[in-house]
mmCIF file as gemmi writes it, N, C-alpha and C atoms, coordinates in Angstrom:
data_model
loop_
_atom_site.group_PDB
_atom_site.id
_atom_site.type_symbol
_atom_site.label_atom_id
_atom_site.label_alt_id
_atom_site.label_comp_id
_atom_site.label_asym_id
_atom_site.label_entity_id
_atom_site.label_seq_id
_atom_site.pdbx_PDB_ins_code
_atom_site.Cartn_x
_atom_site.Cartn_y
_atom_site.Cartn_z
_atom_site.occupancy
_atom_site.B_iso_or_equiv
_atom_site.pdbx_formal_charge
_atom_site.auth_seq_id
_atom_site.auth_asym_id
_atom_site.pdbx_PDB_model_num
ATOM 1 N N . UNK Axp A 1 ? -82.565 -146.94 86.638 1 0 ? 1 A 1
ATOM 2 C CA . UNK Axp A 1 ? -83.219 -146.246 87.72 1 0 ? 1 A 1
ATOM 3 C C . UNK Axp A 1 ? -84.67 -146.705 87.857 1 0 ? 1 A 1
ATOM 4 N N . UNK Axp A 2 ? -85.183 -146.567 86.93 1 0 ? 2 A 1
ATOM 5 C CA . UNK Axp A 2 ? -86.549 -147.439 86.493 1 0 ? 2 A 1
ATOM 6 C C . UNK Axp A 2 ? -87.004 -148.595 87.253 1 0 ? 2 A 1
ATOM 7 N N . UNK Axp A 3 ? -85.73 -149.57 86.872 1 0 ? 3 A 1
ATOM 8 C CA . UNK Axp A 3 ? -85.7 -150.992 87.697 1 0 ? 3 A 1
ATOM 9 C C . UNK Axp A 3 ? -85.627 -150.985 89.133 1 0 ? 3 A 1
ATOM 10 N N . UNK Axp A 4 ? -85.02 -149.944 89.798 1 0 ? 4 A 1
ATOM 11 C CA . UNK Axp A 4 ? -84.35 -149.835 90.772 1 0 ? 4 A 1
ATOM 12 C C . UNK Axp A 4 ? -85.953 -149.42 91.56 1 0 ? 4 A 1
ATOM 13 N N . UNK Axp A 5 ? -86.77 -148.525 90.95 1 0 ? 5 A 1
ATOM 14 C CA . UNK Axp A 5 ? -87.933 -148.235 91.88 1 0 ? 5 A 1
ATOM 15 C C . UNK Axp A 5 ? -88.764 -149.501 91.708 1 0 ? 5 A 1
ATOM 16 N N . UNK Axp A 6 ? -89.044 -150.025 90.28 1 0 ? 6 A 1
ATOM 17 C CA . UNK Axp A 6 ? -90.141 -151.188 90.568 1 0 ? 6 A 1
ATOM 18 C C . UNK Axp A 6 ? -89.438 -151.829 91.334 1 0 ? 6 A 1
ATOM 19 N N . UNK Axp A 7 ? -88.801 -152.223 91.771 1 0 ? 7 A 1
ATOM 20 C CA . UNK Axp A 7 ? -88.114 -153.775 92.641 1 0 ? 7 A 1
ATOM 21 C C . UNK Axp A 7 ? -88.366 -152.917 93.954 1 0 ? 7 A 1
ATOM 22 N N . UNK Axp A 8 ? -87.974 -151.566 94.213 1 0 ? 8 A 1
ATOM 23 C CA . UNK Axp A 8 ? -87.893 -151.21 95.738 1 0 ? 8 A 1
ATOM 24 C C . UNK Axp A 8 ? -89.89 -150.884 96.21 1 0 ? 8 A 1
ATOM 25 N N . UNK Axp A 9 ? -90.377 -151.631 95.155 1 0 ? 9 A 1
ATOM 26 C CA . UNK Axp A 9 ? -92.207 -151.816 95.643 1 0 ? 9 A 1
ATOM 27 C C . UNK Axp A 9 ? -92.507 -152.873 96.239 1 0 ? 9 A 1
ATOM 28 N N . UNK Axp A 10 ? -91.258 -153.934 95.661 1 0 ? 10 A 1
ATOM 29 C CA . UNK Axp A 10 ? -91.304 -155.347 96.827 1 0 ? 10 A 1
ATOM 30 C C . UNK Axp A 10 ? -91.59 -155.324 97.886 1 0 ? 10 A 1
ATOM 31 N N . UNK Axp A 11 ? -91.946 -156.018 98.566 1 0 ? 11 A 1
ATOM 32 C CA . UNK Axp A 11 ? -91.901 -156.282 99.867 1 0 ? 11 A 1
ATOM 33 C C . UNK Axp A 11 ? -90.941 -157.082 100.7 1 0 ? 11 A 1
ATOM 34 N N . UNK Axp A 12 ? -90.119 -157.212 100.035 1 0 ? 12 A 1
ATOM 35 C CA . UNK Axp A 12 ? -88.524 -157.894 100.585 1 0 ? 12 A 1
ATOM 36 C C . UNK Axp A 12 ? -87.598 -157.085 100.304 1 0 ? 12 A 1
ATOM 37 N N . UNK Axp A 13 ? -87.601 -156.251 99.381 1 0 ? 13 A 1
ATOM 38 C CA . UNK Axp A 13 ? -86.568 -155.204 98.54 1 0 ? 13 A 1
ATOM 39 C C . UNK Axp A 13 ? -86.735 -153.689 99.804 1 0 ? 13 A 1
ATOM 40 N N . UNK Axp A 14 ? -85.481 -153.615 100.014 1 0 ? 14 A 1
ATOM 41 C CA . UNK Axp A 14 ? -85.203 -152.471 100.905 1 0 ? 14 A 1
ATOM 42 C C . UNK Axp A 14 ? -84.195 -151.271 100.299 1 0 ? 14 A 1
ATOM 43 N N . UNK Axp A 15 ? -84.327 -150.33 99.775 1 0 ? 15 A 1
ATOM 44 C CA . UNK Axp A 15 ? -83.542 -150.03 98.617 1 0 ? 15 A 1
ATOM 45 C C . UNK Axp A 15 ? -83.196 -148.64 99.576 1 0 ? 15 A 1
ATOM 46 N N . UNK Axp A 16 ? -81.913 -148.132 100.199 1 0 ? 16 A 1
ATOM 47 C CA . UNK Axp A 16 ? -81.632 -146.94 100.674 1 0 ? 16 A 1
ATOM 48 C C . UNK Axp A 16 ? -80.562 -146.246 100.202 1 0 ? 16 A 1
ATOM 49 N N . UNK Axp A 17 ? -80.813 -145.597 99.531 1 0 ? 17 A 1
ATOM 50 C CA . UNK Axp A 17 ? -79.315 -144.285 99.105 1 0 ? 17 A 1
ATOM 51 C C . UNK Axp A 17 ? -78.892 -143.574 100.08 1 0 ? 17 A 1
ATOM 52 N N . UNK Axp A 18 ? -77.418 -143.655 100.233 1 0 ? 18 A 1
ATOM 53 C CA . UNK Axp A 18 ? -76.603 -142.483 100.83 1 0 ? 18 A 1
ATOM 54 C C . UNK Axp A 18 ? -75.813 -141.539 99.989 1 0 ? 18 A 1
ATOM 55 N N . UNK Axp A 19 ? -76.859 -140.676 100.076 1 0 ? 19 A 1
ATOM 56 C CA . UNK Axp A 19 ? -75.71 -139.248 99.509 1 0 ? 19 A 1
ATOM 57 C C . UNK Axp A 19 ? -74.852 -138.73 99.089 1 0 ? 19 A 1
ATOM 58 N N . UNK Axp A 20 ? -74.303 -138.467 98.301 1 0 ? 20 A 1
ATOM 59 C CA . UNK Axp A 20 ? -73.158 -138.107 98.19 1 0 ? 20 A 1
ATOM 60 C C . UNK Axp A 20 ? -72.231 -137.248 99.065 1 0 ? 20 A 1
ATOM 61 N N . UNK Axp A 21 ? -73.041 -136.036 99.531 1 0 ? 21 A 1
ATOM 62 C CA . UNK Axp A 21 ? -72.959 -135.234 100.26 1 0 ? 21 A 1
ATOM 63 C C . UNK Axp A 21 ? -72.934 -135.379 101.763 1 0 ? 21 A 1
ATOM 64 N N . UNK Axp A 22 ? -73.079 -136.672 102.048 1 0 ? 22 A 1
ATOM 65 C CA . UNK Axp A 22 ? -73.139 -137.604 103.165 1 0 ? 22 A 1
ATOM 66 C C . UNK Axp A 22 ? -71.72 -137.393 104.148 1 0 ? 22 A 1
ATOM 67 N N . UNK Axp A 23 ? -70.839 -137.544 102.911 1 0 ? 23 A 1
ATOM 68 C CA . UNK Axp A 23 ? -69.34 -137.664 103.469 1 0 ? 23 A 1
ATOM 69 C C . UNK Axp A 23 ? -69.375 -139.22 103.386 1 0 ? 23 A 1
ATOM 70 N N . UNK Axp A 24 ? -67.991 -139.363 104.047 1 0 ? 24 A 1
ATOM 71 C CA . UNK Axp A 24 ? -67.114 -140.982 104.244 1 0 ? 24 A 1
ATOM 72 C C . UNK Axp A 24 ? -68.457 -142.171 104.998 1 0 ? 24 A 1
ATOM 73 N N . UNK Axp A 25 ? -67.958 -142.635 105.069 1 0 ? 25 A 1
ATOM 74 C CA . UNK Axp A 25 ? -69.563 -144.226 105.668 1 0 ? 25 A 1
ATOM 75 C C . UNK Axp A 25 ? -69.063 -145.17 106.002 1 0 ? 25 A 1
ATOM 76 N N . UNK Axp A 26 ? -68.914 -146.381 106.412 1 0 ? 26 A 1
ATOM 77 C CA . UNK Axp A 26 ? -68.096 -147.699 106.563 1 0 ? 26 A 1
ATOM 78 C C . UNK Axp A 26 ? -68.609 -148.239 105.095 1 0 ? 26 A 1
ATOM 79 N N . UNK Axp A 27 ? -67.302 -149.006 105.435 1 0 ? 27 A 1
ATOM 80 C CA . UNK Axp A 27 ? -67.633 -149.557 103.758 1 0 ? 27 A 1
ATOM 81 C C . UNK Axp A 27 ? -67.727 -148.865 102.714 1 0 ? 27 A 1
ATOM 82 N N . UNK Axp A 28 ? -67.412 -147.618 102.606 1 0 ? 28 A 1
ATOM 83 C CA . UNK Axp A 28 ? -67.135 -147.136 100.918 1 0 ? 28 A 1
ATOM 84 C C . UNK Axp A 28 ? -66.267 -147.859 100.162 1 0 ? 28 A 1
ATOM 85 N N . UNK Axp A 29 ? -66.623 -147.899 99.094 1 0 ? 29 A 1
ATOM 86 C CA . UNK Axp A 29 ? -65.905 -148.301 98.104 1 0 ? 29 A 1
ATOM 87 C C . UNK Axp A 29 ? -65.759 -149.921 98.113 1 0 ? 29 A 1
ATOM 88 N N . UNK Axp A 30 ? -66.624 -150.452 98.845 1 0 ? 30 A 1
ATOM 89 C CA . UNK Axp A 30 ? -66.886 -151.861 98.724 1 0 ? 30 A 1
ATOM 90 C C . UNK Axp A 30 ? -68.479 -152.149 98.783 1 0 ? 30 A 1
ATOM 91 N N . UNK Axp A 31 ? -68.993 -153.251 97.917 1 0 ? 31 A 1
ATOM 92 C CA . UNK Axp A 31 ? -70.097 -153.291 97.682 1 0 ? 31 A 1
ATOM 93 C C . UNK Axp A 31 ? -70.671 -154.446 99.054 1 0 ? 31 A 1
ATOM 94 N N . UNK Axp A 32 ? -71.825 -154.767 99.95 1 0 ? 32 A 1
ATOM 95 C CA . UNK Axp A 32 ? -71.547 -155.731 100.517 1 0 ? 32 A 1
ATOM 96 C C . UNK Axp A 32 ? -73.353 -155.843 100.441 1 0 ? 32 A 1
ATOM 97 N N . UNK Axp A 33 ? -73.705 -157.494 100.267 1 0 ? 33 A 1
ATOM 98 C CA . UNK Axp A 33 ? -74.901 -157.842 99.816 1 0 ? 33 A 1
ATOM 99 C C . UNK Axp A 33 ? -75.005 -158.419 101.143 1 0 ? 33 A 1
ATOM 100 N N . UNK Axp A 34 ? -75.964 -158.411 101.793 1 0 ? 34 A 1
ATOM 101 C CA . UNK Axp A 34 ? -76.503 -158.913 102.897 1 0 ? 34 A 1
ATOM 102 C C . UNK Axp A 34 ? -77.557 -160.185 102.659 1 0 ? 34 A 1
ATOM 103 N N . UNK Axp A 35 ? -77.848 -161.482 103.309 1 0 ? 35 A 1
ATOM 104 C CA . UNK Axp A 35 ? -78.809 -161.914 103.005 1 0 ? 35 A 1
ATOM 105 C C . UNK Axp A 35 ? -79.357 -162.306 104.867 1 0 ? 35 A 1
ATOM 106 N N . UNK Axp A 36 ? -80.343 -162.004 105.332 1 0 ? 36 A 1
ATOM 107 C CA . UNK Axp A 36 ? -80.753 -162.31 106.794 1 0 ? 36 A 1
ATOM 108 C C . UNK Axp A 36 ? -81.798 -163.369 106.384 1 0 ? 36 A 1
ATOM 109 N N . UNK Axp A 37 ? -81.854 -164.103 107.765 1 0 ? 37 A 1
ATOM 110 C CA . UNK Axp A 37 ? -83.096 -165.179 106.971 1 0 ? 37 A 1
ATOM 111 C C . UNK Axp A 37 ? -83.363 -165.444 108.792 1 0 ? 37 A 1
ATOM 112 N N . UNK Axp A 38 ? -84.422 -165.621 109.167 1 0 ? 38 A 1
ATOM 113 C CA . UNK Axp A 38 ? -85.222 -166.342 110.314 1 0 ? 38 A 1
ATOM 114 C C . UNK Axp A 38 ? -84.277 -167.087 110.919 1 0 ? 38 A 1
ATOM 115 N N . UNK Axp A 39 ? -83.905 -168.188 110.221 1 0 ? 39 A 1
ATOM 116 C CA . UNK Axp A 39 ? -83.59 -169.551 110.547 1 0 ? 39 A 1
ATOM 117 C C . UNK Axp A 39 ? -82.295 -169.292 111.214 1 0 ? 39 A 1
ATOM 118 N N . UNK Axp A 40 ? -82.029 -169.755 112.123 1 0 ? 40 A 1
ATOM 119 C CA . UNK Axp A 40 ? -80.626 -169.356 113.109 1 0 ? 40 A 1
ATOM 120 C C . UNK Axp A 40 ? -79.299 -169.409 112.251 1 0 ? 40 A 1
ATOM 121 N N . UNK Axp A 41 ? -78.368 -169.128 112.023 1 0 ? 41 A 1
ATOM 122 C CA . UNK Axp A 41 ? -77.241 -169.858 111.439 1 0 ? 41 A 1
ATOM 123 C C . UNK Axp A 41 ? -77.477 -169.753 110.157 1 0 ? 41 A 1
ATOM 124 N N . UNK Axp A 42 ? -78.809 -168.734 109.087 1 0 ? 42 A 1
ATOM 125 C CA . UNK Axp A 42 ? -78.881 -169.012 108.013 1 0 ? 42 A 1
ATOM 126 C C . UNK Axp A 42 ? -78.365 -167.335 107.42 1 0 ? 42 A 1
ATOM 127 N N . UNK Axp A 43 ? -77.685 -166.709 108.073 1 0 ? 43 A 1
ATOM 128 C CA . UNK Axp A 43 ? -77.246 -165.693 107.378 1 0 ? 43 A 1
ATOM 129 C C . UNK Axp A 43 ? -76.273 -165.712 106.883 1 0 ? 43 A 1
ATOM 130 N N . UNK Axp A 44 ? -75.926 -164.761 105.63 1 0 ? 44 A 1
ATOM 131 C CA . UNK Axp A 44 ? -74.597 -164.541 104.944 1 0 ? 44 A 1
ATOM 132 C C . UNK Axp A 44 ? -74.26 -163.819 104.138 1 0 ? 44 A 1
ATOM 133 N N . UNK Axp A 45 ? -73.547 -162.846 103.812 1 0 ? 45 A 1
ATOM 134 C CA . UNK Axp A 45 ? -73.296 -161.889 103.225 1 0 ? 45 A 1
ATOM 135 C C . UNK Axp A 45 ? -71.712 -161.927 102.249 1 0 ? 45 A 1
ATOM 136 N N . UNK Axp A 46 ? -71.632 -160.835 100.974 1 0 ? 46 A 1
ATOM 137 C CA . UNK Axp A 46 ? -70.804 -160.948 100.174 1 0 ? 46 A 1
ATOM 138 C C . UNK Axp A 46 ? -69.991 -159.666 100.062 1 0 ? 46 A 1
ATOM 139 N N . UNK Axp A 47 ? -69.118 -159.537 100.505 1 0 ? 47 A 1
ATOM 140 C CA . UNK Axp A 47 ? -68.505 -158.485 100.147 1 0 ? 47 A 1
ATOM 141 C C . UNK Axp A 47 ? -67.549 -158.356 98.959 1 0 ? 47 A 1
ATOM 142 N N . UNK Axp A 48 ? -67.679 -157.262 97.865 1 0 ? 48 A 1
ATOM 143 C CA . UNK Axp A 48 ? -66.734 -157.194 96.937 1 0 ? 48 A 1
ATOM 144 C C . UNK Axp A 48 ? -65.862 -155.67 97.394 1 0 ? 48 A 1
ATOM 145 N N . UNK Axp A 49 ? -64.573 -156.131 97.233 1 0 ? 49 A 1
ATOM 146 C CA . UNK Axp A 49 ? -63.966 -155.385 97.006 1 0 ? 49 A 1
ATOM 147 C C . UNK Axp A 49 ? -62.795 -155.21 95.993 1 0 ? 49 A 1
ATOM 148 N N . UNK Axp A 50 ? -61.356 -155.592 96.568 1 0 ? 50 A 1
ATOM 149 C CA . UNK Axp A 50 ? -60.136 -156.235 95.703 1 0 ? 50 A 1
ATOM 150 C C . UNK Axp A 50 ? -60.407 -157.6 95.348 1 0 ? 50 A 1
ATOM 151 N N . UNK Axp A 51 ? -61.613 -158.326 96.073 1 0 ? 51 A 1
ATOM 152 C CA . UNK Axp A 51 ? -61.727 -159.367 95.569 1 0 ? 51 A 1
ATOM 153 C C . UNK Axp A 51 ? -63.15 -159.751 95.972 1 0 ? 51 A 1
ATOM 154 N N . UNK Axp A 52 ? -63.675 -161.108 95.918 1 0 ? 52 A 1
ATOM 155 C CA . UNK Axp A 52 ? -65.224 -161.009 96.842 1 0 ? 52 A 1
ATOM 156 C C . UNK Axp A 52 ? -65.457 -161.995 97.806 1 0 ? 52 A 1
ATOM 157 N N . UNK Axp A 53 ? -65.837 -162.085 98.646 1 0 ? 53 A 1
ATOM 158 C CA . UNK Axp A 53 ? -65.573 -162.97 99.96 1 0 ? 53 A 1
ATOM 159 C C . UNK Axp A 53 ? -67.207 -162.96 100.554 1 0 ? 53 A 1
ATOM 160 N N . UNK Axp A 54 ? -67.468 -164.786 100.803 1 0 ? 54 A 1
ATOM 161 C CA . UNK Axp A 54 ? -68.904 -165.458 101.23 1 0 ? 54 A 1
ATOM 162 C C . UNK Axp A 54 ? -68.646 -164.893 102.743 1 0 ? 54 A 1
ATOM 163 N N . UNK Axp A 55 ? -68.761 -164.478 103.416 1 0 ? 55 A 1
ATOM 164 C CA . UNK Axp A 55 ? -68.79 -164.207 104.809 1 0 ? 55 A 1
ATOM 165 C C . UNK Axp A 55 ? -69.929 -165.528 105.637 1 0 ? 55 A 1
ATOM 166 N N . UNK Axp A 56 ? -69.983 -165.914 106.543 1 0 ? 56 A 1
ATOM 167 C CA . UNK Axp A 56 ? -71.147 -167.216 107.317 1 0 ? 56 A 1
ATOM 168 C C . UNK Axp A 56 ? -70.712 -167.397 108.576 1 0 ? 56 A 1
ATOM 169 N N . UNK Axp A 57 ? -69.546 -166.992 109.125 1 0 ? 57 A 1
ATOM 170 C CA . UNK Axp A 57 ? -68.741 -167.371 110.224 1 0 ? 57 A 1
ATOM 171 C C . UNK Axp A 57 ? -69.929 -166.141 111.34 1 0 ? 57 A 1
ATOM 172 N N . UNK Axp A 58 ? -69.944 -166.357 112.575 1 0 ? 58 A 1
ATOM 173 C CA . UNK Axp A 58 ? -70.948 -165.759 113.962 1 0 ? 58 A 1
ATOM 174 C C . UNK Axp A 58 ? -70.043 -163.862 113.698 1 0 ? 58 A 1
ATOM 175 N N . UNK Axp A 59 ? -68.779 -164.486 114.239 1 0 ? 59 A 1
ATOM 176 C CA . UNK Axp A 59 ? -67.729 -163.079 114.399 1 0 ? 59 A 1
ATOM 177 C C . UNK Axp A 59 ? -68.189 -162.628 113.47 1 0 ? 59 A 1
ATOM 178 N N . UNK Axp A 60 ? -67.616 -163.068 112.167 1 0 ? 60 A 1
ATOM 179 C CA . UNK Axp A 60 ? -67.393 -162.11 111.035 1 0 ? 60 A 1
ATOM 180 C C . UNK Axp A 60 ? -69.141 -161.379 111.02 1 0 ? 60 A 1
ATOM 181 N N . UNK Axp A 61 ? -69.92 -162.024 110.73 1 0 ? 61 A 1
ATOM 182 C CA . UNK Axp A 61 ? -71.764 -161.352 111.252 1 0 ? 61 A 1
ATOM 183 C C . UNK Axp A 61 ? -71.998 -160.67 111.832 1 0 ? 61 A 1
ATOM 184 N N . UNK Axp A 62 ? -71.698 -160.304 112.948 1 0 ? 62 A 1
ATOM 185 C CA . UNK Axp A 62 ? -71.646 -159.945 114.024 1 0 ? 62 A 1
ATOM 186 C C . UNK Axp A 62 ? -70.938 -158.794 113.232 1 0 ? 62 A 1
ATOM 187 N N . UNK Axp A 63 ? -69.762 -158.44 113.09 1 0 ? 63 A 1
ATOM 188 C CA . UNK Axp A 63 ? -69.029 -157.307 112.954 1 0 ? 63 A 1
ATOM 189 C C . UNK Axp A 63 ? -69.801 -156.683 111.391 1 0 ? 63 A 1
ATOM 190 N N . UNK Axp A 64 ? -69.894 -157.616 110.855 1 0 ? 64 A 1
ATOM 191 C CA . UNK Axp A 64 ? -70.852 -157.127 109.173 1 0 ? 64 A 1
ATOM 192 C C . UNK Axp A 64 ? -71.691 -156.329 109.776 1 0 ? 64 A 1
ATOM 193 N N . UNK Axp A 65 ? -72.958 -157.179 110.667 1 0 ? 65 A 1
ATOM 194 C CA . UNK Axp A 65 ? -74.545 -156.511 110.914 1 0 ? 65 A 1
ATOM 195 C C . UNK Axp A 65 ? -74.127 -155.159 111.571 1 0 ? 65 A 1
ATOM 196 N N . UNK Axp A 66 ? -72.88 -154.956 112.052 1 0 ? 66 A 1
ATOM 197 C CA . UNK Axp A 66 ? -72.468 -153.298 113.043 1 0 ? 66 A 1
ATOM 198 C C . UNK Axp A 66 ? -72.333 -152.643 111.601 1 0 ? 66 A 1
ATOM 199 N N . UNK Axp A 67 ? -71.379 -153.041 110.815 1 0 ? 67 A 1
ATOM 200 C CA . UNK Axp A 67 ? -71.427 -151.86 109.401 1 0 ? 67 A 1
ATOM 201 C C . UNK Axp A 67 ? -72.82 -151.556 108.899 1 0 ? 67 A 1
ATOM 202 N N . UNK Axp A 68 ? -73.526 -152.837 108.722 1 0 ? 68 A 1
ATOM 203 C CA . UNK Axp A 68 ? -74.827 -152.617 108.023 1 0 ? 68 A 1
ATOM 204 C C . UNK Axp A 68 ? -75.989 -151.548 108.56 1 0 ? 68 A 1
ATOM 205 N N . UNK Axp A 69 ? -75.847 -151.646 110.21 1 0 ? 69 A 1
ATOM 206 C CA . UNK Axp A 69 ? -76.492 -150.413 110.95 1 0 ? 69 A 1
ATOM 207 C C . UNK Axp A 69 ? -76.037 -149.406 111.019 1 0 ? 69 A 1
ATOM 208 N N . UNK Axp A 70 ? -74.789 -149.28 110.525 1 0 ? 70 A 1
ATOM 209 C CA . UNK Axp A 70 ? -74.119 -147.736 110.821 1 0 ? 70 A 1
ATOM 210 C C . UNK Axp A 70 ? -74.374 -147.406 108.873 1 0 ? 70 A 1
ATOM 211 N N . UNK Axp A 71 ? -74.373 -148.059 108.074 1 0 ? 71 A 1
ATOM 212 C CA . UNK Axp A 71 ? -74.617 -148.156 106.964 1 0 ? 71 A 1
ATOM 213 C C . UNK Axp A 71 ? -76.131 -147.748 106.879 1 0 ? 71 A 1
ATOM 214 N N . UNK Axp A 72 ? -76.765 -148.286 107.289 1 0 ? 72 A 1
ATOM 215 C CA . UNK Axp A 72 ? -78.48 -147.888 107.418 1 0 ? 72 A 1
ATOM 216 C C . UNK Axp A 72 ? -78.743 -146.536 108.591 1 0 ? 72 A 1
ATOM 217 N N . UNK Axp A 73 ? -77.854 -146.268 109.25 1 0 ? 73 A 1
ATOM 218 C CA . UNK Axp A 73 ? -78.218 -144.853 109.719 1 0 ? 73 A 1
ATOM 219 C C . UNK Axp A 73 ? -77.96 -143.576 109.206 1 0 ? 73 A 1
ATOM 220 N N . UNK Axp A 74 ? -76.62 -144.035 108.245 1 0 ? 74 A 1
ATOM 221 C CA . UNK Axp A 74 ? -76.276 -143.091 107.047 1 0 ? 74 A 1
ATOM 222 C C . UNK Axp A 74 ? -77.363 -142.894 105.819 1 0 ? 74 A 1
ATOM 223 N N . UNK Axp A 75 ? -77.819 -143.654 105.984 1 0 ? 75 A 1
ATOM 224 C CA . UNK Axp A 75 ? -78.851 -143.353 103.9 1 0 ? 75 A 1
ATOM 225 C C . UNK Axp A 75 ? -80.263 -142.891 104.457 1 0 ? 75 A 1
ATOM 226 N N . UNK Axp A 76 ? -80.723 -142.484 103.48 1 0 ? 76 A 1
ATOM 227 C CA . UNK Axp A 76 ? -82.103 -142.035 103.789 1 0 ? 76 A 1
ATOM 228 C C . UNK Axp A 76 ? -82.585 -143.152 104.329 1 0 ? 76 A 1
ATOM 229 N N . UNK Axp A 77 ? -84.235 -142.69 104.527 1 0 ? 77 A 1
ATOM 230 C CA . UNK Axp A 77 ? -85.113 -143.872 104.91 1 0 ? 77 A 1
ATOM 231 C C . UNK Axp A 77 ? -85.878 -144.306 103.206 1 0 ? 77 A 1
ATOM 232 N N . UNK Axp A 78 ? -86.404 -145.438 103.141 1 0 ? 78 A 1
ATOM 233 C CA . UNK Axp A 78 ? -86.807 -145.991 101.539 1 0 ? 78 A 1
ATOM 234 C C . UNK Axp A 78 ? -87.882 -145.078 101.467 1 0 ? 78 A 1
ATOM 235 N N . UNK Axp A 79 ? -88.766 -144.195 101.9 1 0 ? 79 A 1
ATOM 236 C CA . UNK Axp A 79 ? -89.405 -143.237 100.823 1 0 ? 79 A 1
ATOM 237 C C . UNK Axp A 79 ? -88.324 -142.108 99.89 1 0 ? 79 A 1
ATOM 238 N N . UNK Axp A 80 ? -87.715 -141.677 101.098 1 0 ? 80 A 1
ATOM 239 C CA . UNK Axp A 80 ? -86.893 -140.255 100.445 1 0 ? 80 A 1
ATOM 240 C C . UNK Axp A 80 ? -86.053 -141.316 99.465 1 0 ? 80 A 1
ATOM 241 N N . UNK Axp A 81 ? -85.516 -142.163 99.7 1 0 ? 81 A 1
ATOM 242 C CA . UNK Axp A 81 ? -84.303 -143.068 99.048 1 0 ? 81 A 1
ATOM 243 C C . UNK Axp A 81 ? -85.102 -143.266 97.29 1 0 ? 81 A 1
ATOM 244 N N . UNK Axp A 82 ? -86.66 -143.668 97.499 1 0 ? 82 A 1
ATOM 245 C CA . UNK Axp A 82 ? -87.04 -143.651 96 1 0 ? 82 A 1
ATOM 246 C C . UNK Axp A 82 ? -87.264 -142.289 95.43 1 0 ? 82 A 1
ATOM 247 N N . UNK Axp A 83 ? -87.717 -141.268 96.326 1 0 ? 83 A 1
ATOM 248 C CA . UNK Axp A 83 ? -87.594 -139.981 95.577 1 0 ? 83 A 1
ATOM 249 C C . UNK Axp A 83 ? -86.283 -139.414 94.906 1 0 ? 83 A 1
ATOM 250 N N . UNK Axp A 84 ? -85.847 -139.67 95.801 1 0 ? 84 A 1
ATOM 251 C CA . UNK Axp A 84 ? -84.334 -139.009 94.849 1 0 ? 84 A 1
ATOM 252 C C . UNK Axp A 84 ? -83.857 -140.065 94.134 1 0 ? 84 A 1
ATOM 253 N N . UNK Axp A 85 ? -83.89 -141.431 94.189 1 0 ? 85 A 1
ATOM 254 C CA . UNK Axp A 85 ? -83.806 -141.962 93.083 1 0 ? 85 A 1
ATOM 255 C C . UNK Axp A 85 ? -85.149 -141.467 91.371 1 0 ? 85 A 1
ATOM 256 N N . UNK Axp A 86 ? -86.034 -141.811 91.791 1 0 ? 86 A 1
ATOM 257 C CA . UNK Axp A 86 ? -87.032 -141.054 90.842 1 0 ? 86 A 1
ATOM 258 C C . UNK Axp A 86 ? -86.774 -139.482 90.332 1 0 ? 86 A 1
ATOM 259 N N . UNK Axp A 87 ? -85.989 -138.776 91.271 1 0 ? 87 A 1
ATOM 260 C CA . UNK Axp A 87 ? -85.304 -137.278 90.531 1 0 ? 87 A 1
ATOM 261 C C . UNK Axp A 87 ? -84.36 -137.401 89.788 1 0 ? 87 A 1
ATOM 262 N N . UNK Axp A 88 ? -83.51 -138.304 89.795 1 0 ? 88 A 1
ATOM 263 C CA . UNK Axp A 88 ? -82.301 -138.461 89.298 1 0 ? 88 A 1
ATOM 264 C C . UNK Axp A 88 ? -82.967 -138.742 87.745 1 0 ? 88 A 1
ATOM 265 N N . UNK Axp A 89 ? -83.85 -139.956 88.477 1 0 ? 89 A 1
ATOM 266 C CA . UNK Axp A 89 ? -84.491 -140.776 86.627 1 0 ? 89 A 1
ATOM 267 C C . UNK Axp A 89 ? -84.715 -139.583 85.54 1 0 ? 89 A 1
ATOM 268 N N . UNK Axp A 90 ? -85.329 -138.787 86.579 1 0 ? 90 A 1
ATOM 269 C CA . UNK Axp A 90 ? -85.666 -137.665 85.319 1 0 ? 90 A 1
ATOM 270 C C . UNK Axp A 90 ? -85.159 -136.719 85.141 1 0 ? 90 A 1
ATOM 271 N N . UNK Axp A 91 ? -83.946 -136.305 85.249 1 0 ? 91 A 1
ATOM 272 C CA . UNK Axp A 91 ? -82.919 -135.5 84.918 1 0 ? 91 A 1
ATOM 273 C C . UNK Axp A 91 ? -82.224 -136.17 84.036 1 0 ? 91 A 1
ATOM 274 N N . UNK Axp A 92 ? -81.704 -137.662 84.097 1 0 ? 92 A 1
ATOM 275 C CA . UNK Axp A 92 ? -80.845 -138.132 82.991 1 0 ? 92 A 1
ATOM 276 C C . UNK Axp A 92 ? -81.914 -138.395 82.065 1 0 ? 92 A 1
């Protein structure tokens, strides 16, 4: 948890929790790493699930970046996201 706040002080590190209490989300139960970059054609993302898959194709992006916003409208915003991470730290 520790790690999880120094890294979300980055300035590239975007660190947002969704709730438990949230309910269902796209993408539960699969982990999916995003990487965006400037450069046209330089994005790509990883999804693990039953297995793990490089995603790079326009479509498949395109349909990722819709989870990732409906994914980012579900979690807090990164202040509350480090507070309740930082509550948690200090309860366990």
């Amino acid at each position: 948890m520790e790690h999880l706040l120094a890294m979300s002080e980055h300035s590239h590190v975007d660190l947002r929790v969704i709730p438990f209490g949230t309910g269902s989300y796209p993408s539960s139960g699969a982990g999916i790493v995003y990487f965006g970059a400037e450069a046209a054609r330089s994005d790509w993302l990883q999804v693990d699930g039953d297995r793990s898959d490089f995603i790079d194709t326009e479509p498949q992006l395109i349909k990722y970046r819709a989870v990732m916003d409906r994914l980012e409208a579900s979690a807090l915003k990164p202040g509350a996201s480090r507070d309740l991470v930082r509550l948690i730290a200090q309860r366990i």
